[in-house]
C-alpha positions as CSV (number, residue, x, y, z in Angstrom):
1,X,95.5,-1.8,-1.9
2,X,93.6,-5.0,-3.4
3,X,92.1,-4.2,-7.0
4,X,88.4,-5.2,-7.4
5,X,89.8,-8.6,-9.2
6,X,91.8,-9.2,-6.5
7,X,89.0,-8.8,-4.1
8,X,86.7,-10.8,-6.3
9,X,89.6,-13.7,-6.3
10,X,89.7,-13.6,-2.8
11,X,86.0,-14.3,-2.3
12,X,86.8,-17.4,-4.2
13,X,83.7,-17.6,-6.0
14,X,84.6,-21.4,-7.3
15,X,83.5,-22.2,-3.8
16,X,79.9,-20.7,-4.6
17,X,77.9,-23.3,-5.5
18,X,77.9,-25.0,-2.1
19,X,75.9,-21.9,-1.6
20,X,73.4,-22.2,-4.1
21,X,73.3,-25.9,-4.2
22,X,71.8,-26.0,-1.2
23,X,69.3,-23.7,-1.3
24,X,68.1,-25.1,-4.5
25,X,67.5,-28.5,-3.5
26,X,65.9,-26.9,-0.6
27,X,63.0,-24.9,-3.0
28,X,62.6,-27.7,-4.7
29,X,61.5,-29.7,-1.9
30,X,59.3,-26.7,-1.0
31,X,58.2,-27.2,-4.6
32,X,57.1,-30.5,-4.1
33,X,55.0,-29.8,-0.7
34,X,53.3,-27.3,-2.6
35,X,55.2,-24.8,-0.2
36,X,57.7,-22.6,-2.5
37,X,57.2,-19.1,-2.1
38,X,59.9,-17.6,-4.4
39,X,61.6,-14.2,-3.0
40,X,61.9,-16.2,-0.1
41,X,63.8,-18.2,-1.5
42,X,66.1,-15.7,-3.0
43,X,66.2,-13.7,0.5
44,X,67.4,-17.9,2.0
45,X,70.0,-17.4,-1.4
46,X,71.4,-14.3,-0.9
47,X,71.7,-15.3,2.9
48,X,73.9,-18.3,2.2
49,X,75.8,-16.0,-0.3
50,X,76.7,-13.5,1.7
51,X,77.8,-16.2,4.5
52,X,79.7,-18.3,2.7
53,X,81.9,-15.1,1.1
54,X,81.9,-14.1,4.5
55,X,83.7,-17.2,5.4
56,X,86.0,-17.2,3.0
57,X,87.2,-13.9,4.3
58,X,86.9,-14.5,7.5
59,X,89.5,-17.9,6.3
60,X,92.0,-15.5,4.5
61,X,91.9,-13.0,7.3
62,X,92.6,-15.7,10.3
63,X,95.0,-17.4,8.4
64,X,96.7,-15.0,6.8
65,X,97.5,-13.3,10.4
66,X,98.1,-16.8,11.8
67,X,100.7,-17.2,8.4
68,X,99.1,-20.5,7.6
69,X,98.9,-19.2,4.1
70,X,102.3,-18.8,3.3
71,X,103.9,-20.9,0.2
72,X,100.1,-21.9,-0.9
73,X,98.6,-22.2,-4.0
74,X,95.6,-21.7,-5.0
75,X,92.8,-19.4,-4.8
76,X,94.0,-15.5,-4.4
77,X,94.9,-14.8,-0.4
78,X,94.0,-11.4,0.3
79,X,96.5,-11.1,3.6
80,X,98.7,-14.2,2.8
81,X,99.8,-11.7,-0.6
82,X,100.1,-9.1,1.0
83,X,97.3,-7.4,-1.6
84,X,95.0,-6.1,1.5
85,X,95.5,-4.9,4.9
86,X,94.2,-7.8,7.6
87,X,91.7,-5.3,8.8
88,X,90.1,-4.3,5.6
89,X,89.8,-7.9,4.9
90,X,88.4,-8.6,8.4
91,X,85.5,-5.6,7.9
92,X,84.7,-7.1,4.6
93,X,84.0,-10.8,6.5
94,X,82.2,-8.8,9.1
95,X,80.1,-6.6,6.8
96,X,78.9,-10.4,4.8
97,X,77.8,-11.6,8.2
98,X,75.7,-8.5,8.8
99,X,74.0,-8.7,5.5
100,X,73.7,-12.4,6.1
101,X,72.2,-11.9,9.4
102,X,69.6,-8.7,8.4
103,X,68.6,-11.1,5.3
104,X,68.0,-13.5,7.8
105,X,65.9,-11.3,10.3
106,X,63.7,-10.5,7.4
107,X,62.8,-14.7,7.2
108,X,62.5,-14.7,10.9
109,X,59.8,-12.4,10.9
110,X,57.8,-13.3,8.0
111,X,58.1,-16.9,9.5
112,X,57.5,-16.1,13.1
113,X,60.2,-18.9,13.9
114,X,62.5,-17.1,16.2
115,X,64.3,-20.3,16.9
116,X,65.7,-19.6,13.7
117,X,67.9,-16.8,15.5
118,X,69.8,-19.3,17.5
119,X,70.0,-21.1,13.9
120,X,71.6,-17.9,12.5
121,X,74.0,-17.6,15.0
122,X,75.0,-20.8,15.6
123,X,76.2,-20.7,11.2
124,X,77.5,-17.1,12.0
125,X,79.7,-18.6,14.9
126,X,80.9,-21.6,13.1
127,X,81.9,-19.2,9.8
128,X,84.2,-17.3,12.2
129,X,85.6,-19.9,14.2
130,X,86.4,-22.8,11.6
131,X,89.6,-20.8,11.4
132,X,89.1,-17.8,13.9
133,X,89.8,-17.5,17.6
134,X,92.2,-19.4,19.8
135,X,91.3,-22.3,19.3
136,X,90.2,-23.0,15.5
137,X,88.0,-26.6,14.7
138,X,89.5,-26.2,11.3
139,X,92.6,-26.7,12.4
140,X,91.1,-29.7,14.2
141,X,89.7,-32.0,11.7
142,X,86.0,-31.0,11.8
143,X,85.7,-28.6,9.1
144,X,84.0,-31.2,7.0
145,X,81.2,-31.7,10.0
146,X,80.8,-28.5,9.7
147,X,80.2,-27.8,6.1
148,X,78.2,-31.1,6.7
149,X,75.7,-29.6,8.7
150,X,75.7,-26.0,7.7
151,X,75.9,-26.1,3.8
152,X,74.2,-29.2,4.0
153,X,71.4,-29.9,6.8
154,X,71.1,-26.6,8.0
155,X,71.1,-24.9,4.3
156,X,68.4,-27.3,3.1
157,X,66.3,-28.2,5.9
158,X,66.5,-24.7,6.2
159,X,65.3,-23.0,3.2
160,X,62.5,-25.6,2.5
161,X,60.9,-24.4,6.2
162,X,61.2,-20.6,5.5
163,X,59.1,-21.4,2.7
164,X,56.7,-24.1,3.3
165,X,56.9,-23.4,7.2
166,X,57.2,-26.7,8.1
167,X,60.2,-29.3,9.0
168,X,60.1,-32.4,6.2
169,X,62.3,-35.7,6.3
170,X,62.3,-35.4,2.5
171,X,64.2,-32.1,3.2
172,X,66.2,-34.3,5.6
173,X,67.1,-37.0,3.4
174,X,67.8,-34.1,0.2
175,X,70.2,-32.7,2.7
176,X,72.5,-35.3,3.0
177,X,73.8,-35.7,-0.9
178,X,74.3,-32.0,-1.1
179,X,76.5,-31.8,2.1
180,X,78.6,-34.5,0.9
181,X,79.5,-32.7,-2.2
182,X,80.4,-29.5,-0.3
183,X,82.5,-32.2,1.8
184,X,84.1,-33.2,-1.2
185,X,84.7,-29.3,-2.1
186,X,86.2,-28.5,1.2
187,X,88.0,-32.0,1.0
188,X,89.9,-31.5,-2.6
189,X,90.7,-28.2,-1.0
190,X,92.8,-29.4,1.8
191,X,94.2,-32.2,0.1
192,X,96.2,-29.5,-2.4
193,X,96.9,-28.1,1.0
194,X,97.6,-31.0,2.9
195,X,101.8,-30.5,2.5
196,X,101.9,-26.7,3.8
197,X,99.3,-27.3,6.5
198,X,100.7,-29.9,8.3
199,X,103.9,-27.8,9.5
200,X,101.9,-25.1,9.7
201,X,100.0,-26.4,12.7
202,X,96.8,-26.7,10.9
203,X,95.5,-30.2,11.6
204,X,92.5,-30.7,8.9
205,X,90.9,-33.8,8.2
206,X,93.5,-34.6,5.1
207,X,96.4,-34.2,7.3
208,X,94.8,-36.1,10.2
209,X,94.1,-38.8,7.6
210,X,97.3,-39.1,5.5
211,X,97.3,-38.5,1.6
212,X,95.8,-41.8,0.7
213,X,92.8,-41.8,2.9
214,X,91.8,-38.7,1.9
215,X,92.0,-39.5,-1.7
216,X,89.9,-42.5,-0.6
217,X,87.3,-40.3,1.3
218,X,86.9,-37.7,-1.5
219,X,86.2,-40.5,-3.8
220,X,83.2,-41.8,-1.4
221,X,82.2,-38.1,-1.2
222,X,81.5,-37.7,-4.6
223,X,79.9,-41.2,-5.3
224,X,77.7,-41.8,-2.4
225,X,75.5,-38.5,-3.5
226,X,74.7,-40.5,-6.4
227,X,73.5,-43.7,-4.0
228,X,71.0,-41.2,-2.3
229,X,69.5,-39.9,-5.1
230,X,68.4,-43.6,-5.9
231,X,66.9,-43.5,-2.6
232,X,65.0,-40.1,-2.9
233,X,63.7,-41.5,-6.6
234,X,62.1,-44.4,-4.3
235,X,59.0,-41.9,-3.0
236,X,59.9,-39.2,-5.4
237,X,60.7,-41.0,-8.7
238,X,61.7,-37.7,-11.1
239,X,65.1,-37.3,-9.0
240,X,66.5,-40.3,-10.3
241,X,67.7,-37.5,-13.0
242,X,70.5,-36.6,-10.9
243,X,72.1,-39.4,-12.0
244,X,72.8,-37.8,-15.2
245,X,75.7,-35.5,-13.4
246,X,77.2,-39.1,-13.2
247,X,79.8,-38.5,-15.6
248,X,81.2,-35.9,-14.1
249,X,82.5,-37.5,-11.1
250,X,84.7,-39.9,-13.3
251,X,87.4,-37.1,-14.0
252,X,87.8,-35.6,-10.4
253,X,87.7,-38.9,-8.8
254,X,90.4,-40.6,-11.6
255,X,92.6,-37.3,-11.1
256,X,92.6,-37.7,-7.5
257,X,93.1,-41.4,-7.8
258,X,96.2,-41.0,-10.1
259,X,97.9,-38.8,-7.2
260,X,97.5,-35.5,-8.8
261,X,98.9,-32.6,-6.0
262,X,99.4,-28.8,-5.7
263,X,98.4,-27.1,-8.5
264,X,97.5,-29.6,-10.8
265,X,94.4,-30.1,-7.7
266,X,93.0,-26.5,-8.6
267,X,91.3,-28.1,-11.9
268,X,89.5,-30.8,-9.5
269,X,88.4,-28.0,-7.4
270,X,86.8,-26.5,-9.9
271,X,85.6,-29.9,-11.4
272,X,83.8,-30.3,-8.2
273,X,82.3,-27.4,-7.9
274,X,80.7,-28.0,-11.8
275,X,79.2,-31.1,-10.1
276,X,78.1,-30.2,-6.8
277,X,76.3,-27.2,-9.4
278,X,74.7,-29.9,-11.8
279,X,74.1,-32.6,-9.4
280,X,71.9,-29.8,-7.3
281,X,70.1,-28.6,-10.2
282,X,68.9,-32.0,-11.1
283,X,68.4,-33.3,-8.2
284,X,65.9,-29.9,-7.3
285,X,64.5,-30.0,-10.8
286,X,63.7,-34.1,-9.7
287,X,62.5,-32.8,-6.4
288,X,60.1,-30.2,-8.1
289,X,58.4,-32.4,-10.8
């Protein structure tokens, strides 16, 4: 039986911020419509919490019973170990999604926008099957779409409308720096993976693209953030602040750069979480002012 540490490993809370990032940036566009409305915002927070520990359970669980995780490093595997019983770790996924998706009723109502079901869903669906099912998209080179468009447009666009009740471009246009650092997240990821994934069937985007390229494309993941928080500073001039999380991109990227694999990536992981944190902060502190 896994210990509470183990289970708390397993939730792999370095992957949090692209959780919180998002719905930061998100109020702080509400903030700057004159639309926040606060314990909504933590009901959108603890919504993207619960789904994005739900997904990382939902991972261990379909690969671990797949035995994609065997011979990897990195972040504690709950099944892959051994530590808990496939189906324990399968309710635990289950029981985040419910959470997730009763947090999300309570926004649905108080909003009246019952699109947002299909919204809700659709993220719910896309948690489970980026390595669940038959037929996994992880395991076909579109997890990064994914996180693209769920911990980035969705998460933002998102939590700025169940607050200000309204779609905005400026939520659009936040969306798109913090859903290519939670590229860059899932991207580091893989690439420490990239060697036991391959012959283990599981085709992500770093083994599709080869070593190199991915180094190339994490690089661009983590820089080009910075080129649209210039743009955002055009209308809204305060979020040129982000730029301050600059210097922390120079060690991931040069890491990376110098060919650094396996373990020595799980420092860069967490190097990029640090970022994706400060960059969001700034850039919804920006937003705000």
């Amino acid at each position: 039986m896994a210990t509470p540490a183990q289970w708390i490993a397993g939730a792999r809370p370095r992957t949090l911020p692209a959780a919180v990032v998002p719905v930061a940036v998100g109020t702080g566009v509400a903030v700057a419509e004159d639309g926040a409305v606060w314990w909504r915002a933590l009901l959108a927070l603890f919504v993207a919490l619960a789904l994005q520990v739900g997904v990382n359970y939902a991972n261990d669980y379909s690969d671990g019973v797949k035995g994609t995780d065997r011979g990897r490093v990195g972040p504690m595997r709950l099944v892959g170990s051994e530590a808990a019983a496939p189906k324990d770790v399968l309710a635990a996924a289950l029981g985040c999604f419910a959470a997730a998706a009763v947090a999300g009723l309570v926004l649905v109502v108080v909003t009246g926008a019952w699109w947002l079901l299909l919204v809700g869903l659709a993220s719910i669906l896309a948690a489970w099957f980026y390595t669940g099912g038959a037929r996994p998209y992880g395991y076909r080179a579109l997890g990064e779409i994914s996180v693209f468009v769920f911990f980035g447009l969705v998460a933002v666009v998102g939590t700025t409308y169940v607050q200000a009740e309204r779609l905005s471009w400026l939520s659009v246009l936040a969306a798109v720096p913090v859903g290519l650092l939670a590229c860059a997240l899932l991207m580091v990821n893989n690439l420490r993976d990239i060697v036991t994934d391959g012959p283990a069937g599981k085709r992500t985007l770093a083994v599709v693209l080869g070593d190199s390229r991915t180094r190339l494309t994490y690089a661009a993941t983590l820089v080009l953030p910075f080129v649209f928080a210039v743009v955002l500073a055009l209308s809204r001039p305060f979020a040129a602040i982000a730029l301050l999380a600059l210097p922390l991109a120079v060690s991931p990227i040069r890491t990376v750069r110098d060919g650094a694999t396996g373990p020595a990536l799980i420092a860069t992981l967490q190097q990029t979480g640090r970022l994706q944190l400060v960059f969001g902060a700034l850039l919804a502190l920006g937003l705000a002012l």
